[in-house]
C-alpha positions as CSV (number, residue, x, y, z in Angstrom):
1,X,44.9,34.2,-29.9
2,X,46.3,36.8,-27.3
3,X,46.9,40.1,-27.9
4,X,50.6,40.7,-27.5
5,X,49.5,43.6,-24.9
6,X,48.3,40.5,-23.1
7,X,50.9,38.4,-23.6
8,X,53.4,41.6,-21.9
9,X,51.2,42.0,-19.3
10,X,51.3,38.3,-18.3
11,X,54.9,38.2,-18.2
12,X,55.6,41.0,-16.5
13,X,53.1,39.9,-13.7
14,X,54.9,36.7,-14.2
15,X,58.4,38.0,-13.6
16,X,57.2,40.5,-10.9
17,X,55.5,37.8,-8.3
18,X,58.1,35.4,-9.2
19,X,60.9,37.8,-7.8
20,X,59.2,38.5,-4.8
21,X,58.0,34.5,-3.8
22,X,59.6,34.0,-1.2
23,X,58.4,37.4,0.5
24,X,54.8,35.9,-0.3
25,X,55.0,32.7,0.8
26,X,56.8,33.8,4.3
27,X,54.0,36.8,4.6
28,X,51.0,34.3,3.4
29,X,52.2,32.1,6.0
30,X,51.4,34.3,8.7
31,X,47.9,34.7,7.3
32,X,45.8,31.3,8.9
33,X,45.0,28.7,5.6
34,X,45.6,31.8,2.9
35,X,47.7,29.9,0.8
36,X,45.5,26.5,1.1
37,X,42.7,28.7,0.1
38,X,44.3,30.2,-2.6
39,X,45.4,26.8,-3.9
40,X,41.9,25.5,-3.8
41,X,40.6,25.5,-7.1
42,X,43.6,24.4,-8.4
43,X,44.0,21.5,-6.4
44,X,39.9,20.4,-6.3
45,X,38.5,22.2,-9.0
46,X,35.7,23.5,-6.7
47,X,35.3,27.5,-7.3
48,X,35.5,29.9,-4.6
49,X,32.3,31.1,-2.5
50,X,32.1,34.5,-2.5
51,X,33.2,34.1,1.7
52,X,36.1,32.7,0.2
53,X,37.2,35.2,-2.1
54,X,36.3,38.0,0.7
55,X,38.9,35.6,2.6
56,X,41.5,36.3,-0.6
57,X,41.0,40.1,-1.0
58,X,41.8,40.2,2.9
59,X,45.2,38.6,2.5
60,X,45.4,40.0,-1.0
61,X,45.4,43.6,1.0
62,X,47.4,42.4,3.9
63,X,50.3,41.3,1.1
64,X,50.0,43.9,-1.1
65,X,51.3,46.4,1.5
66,X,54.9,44.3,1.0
67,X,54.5,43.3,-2.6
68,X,52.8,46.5,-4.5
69,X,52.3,44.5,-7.7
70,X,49.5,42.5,-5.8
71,X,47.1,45.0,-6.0
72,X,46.1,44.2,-9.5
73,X,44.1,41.5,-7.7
74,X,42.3,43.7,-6.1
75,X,40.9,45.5,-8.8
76,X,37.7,45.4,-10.3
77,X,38.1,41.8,-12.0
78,X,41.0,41.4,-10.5
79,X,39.1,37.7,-8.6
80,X,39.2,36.8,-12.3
81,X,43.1,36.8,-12.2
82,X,43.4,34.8,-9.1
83,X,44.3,31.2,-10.7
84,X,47.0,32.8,-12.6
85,X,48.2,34.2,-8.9
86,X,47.9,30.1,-8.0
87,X,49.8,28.9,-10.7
88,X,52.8,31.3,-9.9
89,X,52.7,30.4,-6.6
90,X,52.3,26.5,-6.8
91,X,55.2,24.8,-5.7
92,X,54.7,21.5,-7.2
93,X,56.0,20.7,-10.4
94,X,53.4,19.3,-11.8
95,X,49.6,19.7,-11.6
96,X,47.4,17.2,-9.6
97,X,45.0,15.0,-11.6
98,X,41.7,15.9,-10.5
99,X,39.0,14.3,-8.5
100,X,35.8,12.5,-10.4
């Protein structure tokens, strides 16, 4: 069961990078294969090598500087919060079967 600290704190990051989505997705775009990167494990499944999540933080720092609540995913632990980042961001409507 989560904690409803938890459950606040996952809406609010919820509401706060939905609100600024466009203003990610126009920055990330900007950034060369950030968002297909980000949107890895979530389409494949494959986890990130730990080049690849340097890769992230980069951008992560590069978009924070425009959206301030990104930061959190920078943080110690913060890598651990990245598929929620993908979910928010994921423009399709629904999720891709997986692979094998």
């Amino acid at each position: 069961m989560i904690s409803p600290l938890k459950e606040a704190v996952r809406f609010l990051l919820r509401v706060f990078i939905r609100r600024n989505r466009e203003l990610i997705y126009r920055e990330a775009g900007f950034l060369n294969g950030f968002m297909h990167l980000l949107m890895k494990q979530r389409n494949t499944g494959a986890r990130w090598t730990r080049n690849e999540r340097d890769e992230l933080k980069s951008g992560l720092r590069h978009l924070s500087c425009y959206v301030p609540v990104l930061i959190i995913f920078l943080l110690p632990g913060g890598a651990l919060l990245l598929p929620f980042l993908a979910d928010i961001l994921d423009r399709r409507k629904r999720q891709r079967p997986r692979a094998g």
